[in-house]
C-alpha atoms as a printed R data frame, in Angstrom:
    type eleno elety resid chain resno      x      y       z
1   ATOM     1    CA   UNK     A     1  0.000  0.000   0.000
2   ATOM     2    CA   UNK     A     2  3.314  2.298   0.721
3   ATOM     3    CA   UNK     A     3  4.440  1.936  -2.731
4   ATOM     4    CA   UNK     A     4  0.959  2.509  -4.729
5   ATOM     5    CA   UNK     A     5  0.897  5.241  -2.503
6   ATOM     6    CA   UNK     A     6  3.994  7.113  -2.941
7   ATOM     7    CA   UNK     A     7  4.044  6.196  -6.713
8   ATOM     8    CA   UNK     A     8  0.814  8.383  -7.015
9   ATOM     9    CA   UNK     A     9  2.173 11.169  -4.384
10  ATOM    10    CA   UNK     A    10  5.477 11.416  -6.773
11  ATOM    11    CA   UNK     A    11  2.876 11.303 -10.202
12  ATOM    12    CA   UNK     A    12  1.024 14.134  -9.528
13  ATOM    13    CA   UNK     A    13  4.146 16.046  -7.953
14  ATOM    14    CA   UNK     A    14  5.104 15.564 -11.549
15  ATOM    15    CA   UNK     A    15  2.007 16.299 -12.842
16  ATOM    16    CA   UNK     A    16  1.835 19.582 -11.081
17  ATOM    17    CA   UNK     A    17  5.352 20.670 -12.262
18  ATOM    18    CA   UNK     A    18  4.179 20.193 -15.703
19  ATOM    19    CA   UNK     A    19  1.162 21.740 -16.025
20  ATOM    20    CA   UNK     A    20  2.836 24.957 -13.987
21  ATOM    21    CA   UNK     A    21  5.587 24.669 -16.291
22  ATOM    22    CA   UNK     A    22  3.064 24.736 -19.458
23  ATOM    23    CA   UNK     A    23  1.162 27.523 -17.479
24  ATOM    24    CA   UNK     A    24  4.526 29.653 -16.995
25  ATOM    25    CA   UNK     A    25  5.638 29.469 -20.652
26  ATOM    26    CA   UNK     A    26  2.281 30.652 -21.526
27  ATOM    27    CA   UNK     A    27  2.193 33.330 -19.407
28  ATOM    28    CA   UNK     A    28  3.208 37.163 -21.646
29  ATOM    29    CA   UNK     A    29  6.165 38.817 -20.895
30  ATOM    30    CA   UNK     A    30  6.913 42.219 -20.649
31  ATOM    31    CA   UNK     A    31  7.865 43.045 -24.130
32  ATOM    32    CA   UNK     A    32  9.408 46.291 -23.112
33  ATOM    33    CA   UNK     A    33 10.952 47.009 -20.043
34  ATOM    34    CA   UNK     A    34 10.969 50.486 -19.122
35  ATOM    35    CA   UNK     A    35 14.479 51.988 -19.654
36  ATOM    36    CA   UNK     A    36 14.765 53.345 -16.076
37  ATOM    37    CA   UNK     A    37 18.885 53.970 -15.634
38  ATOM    38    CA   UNK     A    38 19.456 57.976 -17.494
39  ATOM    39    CA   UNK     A    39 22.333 59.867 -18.393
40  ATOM    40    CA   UNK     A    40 22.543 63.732 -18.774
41  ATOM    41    CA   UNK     A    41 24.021 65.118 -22.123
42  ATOM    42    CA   UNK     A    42 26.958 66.645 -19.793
43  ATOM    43    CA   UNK     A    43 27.683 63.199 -18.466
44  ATOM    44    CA   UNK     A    44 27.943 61.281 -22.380
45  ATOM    45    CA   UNK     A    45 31.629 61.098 -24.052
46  ATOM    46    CA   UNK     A    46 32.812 63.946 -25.486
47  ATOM    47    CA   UNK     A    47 31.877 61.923 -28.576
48  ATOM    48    CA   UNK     A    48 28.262 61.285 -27.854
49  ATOM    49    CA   UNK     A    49 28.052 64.857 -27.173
50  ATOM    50    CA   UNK     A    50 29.198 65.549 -30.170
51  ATOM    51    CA   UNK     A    51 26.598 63.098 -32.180
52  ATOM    52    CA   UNK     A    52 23.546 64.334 -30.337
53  ATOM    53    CA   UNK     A    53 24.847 67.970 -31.373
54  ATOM    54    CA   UNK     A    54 24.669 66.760 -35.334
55  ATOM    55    CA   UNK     A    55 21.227 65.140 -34.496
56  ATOM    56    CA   UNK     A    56 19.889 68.568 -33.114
57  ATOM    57    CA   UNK     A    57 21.371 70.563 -36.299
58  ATOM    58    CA   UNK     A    58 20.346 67.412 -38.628
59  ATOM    59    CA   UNK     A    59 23.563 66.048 -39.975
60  ATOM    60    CA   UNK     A    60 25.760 66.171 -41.558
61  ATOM    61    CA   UNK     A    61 26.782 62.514 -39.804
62  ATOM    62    CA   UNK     A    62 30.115 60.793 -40.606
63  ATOM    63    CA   UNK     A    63 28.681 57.074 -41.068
64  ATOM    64    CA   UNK     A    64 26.527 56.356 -44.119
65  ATOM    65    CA   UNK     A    65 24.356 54.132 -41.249
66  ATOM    66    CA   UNK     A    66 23.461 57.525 -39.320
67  ATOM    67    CA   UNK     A    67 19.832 58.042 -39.376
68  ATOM    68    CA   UNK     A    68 18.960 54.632 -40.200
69  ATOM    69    CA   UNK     A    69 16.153 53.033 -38.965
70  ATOM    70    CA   UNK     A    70 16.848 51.026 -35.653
71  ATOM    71    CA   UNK     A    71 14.361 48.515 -35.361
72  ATOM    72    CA   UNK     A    72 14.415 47.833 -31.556
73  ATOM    73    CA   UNK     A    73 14.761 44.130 -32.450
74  ATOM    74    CA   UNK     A    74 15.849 43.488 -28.202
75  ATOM    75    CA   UNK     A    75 12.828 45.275 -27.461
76  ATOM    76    CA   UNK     A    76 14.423 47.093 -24.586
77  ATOM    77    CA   UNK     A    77 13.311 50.407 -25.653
78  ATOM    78    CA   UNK     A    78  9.372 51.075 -24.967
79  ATOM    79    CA   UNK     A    79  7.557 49.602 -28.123
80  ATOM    80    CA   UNK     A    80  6.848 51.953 -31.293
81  ATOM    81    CA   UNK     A    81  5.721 51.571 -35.041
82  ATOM    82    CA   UNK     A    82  8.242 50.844 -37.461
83  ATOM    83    CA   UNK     A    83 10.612 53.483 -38.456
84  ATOM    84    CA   UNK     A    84 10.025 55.151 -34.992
85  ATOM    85    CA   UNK     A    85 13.896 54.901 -33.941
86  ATOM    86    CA   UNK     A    86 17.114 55.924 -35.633
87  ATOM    87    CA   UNK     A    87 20.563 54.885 -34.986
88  ATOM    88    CA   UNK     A    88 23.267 56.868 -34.757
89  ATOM    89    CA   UNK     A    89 27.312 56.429 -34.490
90  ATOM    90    CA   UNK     A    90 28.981 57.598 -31.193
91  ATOM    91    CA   UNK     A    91 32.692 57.193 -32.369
92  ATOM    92    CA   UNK     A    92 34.971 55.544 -30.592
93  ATOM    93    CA   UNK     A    93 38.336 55.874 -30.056
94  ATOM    94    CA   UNK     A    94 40.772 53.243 -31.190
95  ATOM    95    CA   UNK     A    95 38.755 51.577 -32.754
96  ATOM    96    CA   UNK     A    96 38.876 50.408 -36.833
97  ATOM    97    CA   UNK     A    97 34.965 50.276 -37.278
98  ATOM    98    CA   UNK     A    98 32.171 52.014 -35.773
99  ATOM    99    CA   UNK     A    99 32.394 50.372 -32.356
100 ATOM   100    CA   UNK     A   100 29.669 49.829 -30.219
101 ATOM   101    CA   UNK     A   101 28.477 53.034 -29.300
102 ATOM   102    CA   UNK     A   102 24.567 54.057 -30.364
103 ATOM   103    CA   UNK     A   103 22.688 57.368 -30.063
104 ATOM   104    CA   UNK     A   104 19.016 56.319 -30.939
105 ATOM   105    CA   UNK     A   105 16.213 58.661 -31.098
106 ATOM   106    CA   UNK     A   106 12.438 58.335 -31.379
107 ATOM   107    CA   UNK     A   107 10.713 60.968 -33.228
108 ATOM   108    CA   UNK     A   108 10.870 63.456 -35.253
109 ATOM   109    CA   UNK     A   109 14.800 63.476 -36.625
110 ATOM   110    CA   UNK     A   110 15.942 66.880 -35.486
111 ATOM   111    CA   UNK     A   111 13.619 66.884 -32.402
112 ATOM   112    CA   UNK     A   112 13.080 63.807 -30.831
113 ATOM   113    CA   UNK     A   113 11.031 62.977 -28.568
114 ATOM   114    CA   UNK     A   114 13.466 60.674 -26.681
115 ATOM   115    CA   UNK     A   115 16.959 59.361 -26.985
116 ATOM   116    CA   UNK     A   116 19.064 56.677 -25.706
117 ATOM   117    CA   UNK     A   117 22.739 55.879 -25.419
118 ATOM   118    CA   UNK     A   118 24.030 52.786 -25.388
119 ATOM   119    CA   UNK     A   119 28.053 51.721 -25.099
120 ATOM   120    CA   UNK     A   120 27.597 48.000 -25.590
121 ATOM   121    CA   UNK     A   121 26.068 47.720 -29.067
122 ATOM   122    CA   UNK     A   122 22.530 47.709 -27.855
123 ATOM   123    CA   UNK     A   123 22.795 44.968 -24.841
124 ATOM   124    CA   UNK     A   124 21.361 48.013 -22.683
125 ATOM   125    CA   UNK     A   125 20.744 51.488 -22.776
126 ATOM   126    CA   UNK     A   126 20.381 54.730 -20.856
127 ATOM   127    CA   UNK     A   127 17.818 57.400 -21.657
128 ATOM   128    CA   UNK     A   128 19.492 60.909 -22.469
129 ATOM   129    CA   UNK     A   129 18.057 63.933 -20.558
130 ATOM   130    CA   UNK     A   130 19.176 67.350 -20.863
């Protein structure tokens, strides 16, 4: 009588971990967090101040990618439409490409309504405030 009864004690344990499990990979996820971390304009490289000050004026911009549509693929920005977000180069230093530094901007091109800075190539990003 033990065994029949801890055989059905340990079934529906399992049970119960797999229909939670089902239930949990079901269950939405935030598809946006809320960038919360900022960074004032004084407080950017000298070279990201220098690319939000040719995003103000509207160019010109060094990198033929500048201005391109960033399509917020890691959907760590707050969702948009399409063609909400540019990118923009923050040069770096040193380096033989055009590193991982990122301006990008929602809105309007020479007013945005928001931008972001990121120095790891998009893994996270910090909202720019003035």
């Amino acid at each position: 009588m033990r065994v029949a009864a801890t055989k059905f004690a340990l079934t529906s344990i399992l049970f119960s971990a797999v229909v939670t499990g089902l239930a949990d990979a079901r269950t939405p996820v935030d598809p946006a967090p809320a960038v919360s971390a900022t960074v004032s304009v004084a407080e950017l490289p000298r070279q990201g101040r220098e690319t939000f000050e040719l995003i103000r004026q509207g160019g010109p911009f060094p990198y033929s990618k500048d201005g391109t549509v960033f399509f917020n693929r890691e959907r760590l920005l707050p969702p948009n439409k399409r063609g909400y977000y540019r990118e923009y180069t923050v040069k770096t230093p040193g380096s033989r490409d055009r590193g991982a530094r990122r301006i990008v901007c929602g809105g309007p091109p020479r007013v945005p309504h928001a931008c972001y800075y990121t120095a790891d190539h998009y893994a996270s990003f910090r909202k720019i405030v003035e």
